[in-house]
C-alpha positions in Angstrom: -11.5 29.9 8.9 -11.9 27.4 6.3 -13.7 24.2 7.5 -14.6 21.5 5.1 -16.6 17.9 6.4 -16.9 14.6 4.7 -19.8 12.8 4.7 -19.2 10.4 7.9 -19.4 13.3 10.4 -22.1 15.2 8.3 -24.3 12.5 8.1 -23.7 11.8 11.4 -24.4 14.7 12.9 -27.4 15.5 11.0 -29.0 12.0 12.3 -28.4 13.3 15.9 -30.2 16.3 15.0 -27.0 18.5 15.9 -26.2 20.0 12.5 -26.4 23.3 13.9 -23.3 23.2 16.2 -21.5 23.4 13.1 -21.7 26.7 12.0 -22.3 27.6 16.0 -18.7 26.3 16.1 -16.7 26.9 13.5 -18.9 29.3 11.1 -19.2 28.8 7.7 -18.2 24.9 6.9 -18.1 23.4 3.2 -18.6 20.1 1.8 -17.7 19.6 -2.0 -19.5 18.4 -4.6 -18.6 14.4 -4.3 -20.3 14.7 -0.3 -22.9 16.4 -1.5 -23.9 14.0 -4.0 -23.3 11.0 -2.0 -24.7 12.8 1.0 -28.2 14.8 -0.3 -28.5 13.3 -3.9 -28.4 9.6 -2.9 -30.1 10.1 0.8 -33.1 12.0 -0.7 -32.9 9.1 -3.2 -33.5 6.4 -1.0 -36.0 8.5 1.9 -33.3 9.2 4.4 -34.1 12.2 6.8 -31.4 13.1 7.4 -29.8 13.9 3.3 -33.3 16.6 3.7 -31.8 18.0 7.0 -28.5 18.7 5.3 -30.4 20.0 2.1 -32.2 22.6 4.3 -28.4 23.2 6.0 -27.4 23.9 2.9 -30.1 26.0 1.8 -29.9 28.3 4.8 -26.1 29.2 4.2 -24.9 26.7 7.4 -23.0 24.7 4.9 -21.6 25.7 1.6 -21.1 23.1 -1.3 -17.9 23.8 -3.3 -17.4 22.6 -6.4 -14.3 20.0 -7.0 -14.1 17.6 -10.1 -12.2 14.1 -10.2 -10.0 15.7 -13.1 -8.7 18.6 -11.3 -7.4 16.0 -8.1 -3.3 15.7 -8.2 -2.5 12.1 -9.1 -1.1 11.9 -5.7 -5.2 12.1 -4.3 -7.1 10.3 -7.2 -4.2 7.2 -6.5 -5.4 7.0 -2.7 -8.1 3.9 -2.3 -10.6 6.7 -1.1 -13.7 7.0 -2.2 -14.5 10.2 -4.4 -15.4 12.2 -0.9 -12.8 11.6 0.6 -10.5 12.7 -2.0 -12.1 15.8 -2.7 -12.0 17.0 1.0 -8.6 16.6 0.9 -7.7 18.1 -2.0 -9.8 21.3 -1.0 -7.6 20.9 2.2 -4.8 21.0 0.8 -5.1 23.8 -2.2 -6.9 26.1 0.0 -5.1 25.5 3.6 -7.6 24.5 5.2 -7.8 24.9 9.3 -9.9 21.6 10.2 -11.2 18.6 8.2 -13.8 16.8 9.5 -13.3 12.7 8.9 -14.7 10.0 11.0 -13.5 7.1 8.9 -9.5 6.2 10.8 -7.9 6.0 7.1 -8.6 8.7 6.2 -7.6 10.8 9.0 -4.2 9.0 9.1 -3.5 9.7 5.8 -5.0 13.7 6.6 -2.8 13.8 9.0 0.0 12.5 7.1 -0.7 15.7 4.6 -0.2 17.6 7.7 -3.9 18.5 8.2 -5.6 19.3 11.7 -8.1 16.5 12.0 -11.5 16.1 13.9 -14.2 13.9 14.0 -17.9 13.7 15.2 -16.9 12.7 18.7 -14.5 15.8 18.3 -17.2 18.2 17.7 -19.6 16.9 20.6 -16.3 17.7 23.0 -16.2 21.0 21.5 -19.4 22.1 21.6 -19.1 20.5 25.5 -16.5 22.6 26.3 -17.8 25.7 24.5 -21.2 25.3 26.5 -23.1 24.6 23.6 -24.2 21.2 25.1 -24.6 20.3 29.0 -22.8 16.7 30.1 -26.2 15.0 30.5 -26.8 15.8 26.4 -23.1 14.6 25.5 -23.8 11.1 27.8 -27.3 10.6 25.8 -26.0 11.2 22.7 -22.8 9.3 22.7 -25.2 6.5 24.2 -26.9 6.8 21.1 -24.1 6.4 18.9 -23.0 3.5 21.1 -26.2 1.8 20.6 -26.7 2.4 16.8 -22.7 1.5 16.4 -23.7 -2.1 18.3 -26.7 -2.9 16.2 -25.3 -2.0 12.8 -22.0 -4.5 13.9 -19.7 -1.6 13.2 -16.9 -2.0 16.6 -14.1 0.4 15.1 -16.2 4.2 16.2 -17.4 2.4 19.0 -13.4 1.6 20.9 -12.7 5.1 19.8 -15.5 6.3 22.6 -13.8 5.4 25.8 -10.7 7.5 25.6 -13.0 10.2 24.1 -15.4 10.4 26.8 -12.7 10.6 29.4 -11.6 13.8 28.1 -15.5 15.2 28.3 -15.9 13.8 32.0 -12.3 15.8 32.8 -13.0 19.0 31.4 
């Protein structure tokens, strides 16, 4: 399977302290080089844990950086008011068929799923790894009321309405 992750989800995960359910659930995922850069280069930068988490992740074979240049992107991608990221996930998507992209940000997944690629988020991958066993409800309530409560202090409403209708598939399964 070819998986590849932007930085919303990655970072995001990492934070939680869950960056292991990714290669738990969908083996080997990839980030290129723009992620990585934004990601570990500017996180270790500026102190943040969680760019050192995703170093070690990366270190350890759980995720693989791919190399992807701003001059090899189709005009079609470097047009799109993405940032550099974003375009290179879905580049990679798109030249190597990609089964799952990994975007939290609602843009970009509408316009990944306008190129016809399967789409998931972070709350996606918590679901999953519900429904796989890899987390117990309890863990899935804590940590969505984590992201809840850093969503309402940082003033950021848009990943926050996506969590009702979410959750209501995790309390049905």
């Amino acid at each position: 399977m070819i998986i590849l992750i932007n930085s919303g989800p990655l970072m995001a995960l990492a934070k939680l302290g869950l960056l292991d359910l990714l290669p738990r659930l969908y083996g080997q995922v990839s980030l290129p080089t723009a992620v990585f850069v934004e990601v570990v280069v500017r996180g270790r930068e500026r102190g943040y844990t969680d760019a050192f988490l995703i170093q070690m992740a990366i270190q350890q074979g759980k995720l693989k950086v791919i190399k992807a240049n701003e001059e090899d992107l189709p005009s079609d991608v470097q047009d799109l008011s993405l940032d550099a990221g974003e375009k290179q996930v879905l580049y990679l998507a798109q030249r190597d068929h990609a089964d799952l992209v990994l975007f939290d940000d609602e843009k970009v997944r509408e316009e990944a799923k306008a190129r016809s690629l399967n789409v998931k988020g972070t709350l996606d991958v918590l679901i999953q790894a519900y429904r796989t066993g890899l987390l117990e409800l309890n863990e899935v309530q804590n940590i969505i009321e984590a992201i809840i409560s850093r969503v309402r202090s940082r003033g950021h409403l848009d990943f926050g309405r996506a969590l009702p209708s979410r959750f209501v598939e995790i309390e049905t399964c």
